[in-house]
C-alpha atoms as one frame of an Amber mdcrd trajectory, in Angstrom:
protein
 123.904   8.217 -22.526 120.591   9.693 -24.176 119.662   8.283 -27.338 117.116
   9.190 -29.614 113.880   7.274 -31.049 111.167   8.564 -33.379 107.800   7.394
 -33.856 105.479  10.313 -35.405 106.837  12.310 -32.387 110.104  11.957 -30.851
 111.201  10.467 -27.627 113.784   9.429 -25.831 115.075   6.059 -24.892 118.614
   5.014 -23.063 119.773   2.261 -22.321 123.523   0.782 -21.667 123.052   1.377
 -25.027 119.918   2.769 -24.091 117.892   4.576 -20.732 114.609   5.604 -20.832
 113.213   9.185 -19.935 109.452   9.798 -20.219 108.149   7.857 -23.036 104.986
   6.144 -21.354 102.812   7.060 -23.963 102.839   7.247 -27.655  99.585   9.233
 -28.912  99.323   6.297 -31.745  99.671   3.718 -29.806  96.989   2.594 -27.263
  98.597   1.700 -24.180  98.770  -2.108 -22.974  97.970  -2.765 -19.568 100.079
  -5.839 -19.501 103.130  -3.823 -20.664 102.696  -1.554 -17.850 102.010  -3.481
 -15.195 105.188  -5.553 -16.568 107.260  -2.281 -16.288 105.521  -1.312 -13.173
 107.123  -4.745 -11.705 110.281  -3.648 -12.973 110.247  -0.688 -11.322 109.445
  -2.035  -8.270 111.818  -4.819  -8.216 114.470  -1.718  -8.521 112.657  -0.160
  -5.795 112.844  -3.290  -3.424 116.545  -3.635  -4.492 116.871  -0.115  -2.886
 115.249  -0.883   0.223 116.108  -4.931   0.821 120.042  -3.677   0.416 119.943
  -3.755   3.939 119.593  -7.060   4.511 115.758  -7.965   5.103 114.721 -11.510
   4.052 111.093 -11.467   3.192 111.709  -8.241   1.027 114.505 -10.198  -0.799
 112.592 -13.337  -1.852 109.887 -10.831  -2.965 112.590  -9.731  -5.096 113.759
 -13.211  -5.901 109.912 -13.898  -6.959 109.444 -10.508  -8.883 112.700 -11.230
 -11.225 111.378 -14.846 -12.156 108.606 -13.723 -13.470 110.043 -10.983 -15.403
 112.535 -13.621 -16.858 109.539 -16.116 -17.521 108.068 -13.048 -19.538 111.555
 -13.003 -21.943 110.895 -14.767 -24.968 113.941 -17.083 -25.978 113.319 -17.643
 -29.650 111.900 -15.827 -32.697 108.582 -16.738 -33.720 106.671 -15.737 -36.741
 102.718 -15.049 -36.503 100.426 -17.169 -37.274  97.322 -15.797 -35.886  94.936
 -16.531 -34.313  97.104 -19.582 -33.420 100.069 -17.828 -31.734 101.432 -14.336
 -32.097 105.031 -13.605 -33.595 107.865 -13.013 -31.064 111.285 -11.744 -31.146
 113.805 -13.457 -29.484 115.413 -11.396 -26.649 111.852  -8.882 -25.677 110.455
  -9.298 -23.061 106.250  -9.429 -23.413 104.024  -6.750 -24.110 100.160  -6.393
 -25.250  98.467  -3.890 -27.212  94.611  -4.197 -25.422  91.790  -3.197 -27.602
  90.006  -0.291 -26.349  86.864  -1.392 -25.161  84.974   0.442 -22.527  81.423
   0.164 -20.776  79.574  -2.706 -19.412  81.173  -5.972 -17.469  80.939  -7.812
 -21.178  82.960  -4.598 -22.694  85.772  -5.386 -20.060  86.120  -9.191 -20.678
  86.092  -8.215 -24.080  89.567  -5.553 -23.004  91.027  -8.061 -21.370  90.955
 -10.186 -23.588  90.839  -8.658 -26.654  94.698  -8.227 -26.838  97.865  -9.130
 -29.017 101.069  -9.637 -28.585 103.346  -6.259 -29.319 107.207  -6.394 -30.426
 108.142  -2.785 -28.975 111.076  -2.210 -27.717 110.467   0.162 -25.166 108.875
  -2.780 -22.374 112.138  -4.112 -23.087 114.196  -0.836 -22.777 112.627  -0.141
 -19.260 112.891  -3.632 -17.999 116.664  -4.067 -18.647 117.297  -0.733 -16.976
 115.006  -1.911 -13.845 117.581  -4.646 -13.753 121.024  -3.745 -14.225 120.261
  -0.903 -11.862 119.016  -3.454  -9.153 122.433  -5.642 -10.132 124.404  -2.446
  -9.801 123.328  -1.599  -6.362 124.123  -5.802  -5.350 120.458  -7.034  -4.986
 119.951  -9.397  -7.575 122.266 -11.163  -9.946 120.907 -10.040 -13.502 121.574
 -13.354 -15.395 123.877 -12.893 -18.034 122.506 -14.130 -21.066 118.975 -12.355
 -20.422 120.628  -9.059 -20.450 122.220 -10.123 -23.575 119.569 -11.341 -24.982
 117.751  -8.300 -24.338 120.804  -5.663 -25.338 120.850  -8.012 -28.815 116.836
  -7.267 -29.342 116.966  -3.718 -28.713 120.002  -3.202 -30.986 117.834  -4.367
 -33.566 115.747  -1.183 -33.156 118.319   1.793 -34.811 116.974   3.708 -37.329
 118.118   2.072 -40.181 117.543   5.063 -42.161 120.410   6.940 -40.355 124.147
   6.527 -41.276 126.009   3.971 -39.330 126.563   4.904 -35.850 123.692   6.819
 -35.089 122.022   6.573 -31.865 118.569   6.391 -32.983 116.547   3.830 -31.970
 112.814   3.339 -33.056 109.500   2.012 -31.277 109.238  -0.620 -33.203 111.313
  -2.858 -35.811 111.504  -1.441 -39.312 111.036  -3.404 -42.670 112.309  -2.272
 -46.240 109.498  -0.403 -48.183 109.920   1.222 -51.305 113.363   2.013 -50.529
 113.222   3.607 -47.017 113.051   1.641 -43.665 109.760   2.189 -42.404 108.394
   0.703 -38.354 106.874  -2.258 -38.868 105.214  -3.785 -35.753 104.542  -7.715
 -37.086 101.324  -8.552 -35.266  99.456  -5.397 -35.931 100.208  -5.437 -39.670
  99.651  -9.395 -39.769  96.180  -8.406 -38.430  95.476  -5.186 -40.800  96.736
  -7.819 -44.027  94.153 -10.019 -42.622  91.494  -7.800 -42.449  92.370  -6.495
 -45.945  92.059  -9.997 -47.010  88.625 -10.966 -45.944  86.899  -7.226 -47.556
């Protein structure tokens, strides 16, 4: 079924609670070329699931290798940010960067690639899981159990807490209590902005 995020603009996300329709870009966020190469090998695991139903052994252990590393890329516990030491993390997501938007000389693009940190969205997520269960559905892959719950708990942690109980409307990010409405809340940026704040 559809559901419903906002983020500025509004977008759609499913899923098994949620399923994703066009959402590749959000205009204020800039887009992380780890999180879309990671969706891109989600999508292409499905892909090879399609193709490698019929039996065809080298496509299936490129399957086998593509979901390993999408599991490696699932974090298994929370973590809270201490930068630049390590970057918070929320159990159940699977890994996403927000790259900072450097362009221009060879320098410029070491400075992209590197120049990165850690994002708790839960659309990477969102796309992944759907990559997977669809790949499971069609008898490719196994999707291991408690990585899909892992990742159905995470993403249930993004519903607009600002709607009545039961809504179906999920948000970009997680949401923290400010000034009495829920507001998104993504923990690395703002741990960044707070320390910027705090060395003017």
């Amino acid at each position: 079924r559809n559901l419903t995020t906002t983020n500025t603009h509004t977008h759609t996300l499913s899923v098994v609670v949620v399923v994703p329709a066009p959402m590749c870009a959000v205009a204020t966020t800039p887009v992380s070329t780890h999180h879309v190469l990671l969706c891109l090998l989600a999508a292409l695991l499905c892909m090879l699931a399609c193709v490698s139903a019929a039996g065809d052994d080298p496509l299936l252990r490129t399957v086998h290798t593509l979901q390993q590393k999408i599991s490696s890329e699932q974090a298994l516990k929370d973590e809270s940010p201490l930068p630049p030491l390590r970057w918070g993390r929320r159990k159940g997501l699977y890994n996403s960067y927000v790259h900072l938007n450097f362009h221009g000389d060879p320098e410029m693009v070491l400075a992209r690639r590197d120049g990165k940190y850690l994002d708790d969205n839960g659309f990477t997520t969102n796309f992944i899981l759907y990559a997977l269960l669809q790949s499971h559905q069609m008898g490719v892959i196994e999707a291991p159990q408690q990585e899909v719950n892992l990742a159905i708990e995470a993403l249930l942690q993004f519903r607009d807490q600002n709607q009545p109980s039961g809504e179906p409307t999920y948000m970009f990010w997680p949401q923290k209590l400010l000034n009495g409405s829920y507001v998104e809340y993504p923990v690395n940026m703002m741990e960044i902005l707070s320390s910027g704040s705090s060395l003017t």
